[in-house]
C-alpha positions as CSV (number, residue, x, y, z in Angstrom):
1,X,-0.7,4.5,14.3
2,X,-0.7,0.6,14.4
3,X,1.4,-1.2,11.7
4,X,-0.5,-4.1,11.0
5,X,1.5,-5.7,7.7
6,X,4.9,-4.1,5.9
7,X,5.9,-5.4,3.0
8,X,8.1,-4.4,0.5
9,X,8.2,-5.0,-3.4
10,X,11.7,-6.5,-3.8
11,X,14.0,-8.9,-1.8
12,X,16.5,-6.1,-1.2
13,X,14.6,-3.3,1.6
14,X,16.6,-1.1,0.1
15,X,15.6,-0.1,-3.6
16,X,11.9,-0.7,-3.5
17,X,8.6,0.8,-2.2
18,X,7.4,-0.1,1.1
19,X,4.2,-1.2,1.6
20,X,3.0,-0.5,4.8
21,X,-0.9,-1.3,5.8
22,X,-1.8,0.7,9.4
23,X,-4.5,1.2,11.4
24,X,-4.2,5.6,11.8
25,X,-5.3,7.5,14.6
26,X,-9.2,7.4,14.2
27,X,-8.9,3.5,13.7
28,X,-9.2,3.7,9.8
29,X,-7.1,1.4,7.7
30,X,-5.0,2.8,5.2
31,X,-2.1,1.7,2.7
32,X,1.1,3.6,3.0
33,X,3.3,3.3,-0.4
34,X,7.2,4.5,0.5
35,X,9.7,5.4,-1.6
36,X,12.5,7.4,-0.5
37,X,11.1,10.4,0.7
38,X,8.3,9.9,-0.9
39,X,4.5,8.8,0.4
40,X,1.5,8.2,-1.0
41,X,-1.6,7.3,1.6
42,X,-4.4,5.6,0.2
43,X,-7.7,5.2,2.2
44,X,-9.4,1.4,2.5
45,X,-11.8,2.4,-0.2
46,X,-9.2,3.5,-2.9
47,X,-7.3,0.4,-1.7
48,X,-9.9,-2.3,-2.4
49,X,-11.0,-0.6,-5.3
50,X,-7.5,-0.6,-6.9
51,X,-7.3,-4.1,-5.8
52,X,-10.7,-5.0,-7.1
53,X,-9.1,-3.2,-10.7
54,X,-6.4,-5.8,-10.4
55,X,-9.1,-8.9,-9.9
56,X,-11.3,-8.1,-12.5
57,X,-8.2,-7.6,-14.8
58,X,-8.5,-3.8,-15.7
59,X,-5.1,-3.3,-14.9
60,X,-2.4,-5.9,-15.9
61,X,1.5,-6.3,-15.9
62,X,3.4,-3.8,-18.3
């Protein structure tokens, strides 16, 4: 696995997810969301369709 950008969604590392986009074992990108103990692993198509989502203004601030 090759971290390629980590981010995370707050200024303090602490109480936020982690955003973590990797290159995995096959060479695939995928988007690592962190939280605790918890992870959820999204594939490069889920991730550009979520981010196409945002774009085109499907989904919005709460």
């Amino acid at each position: 696995m090759e971290i390629i950008k980590k981010l995370t969604l707050c200024s303090s590392a602490h109480c936020c997810p982690d955003i973590e986009i990797i290159k995995n074992e096959k060479g695939e990108s995928e988007v690592i969301l962190k939280e605790n103990d918890d992870k959820i692993v999204l594939n490069k198509h889920a991730w550009n369709l979520l981010v196409k989502l945002i774009k085109e203004g499907e989904l919005k601030e709460l």
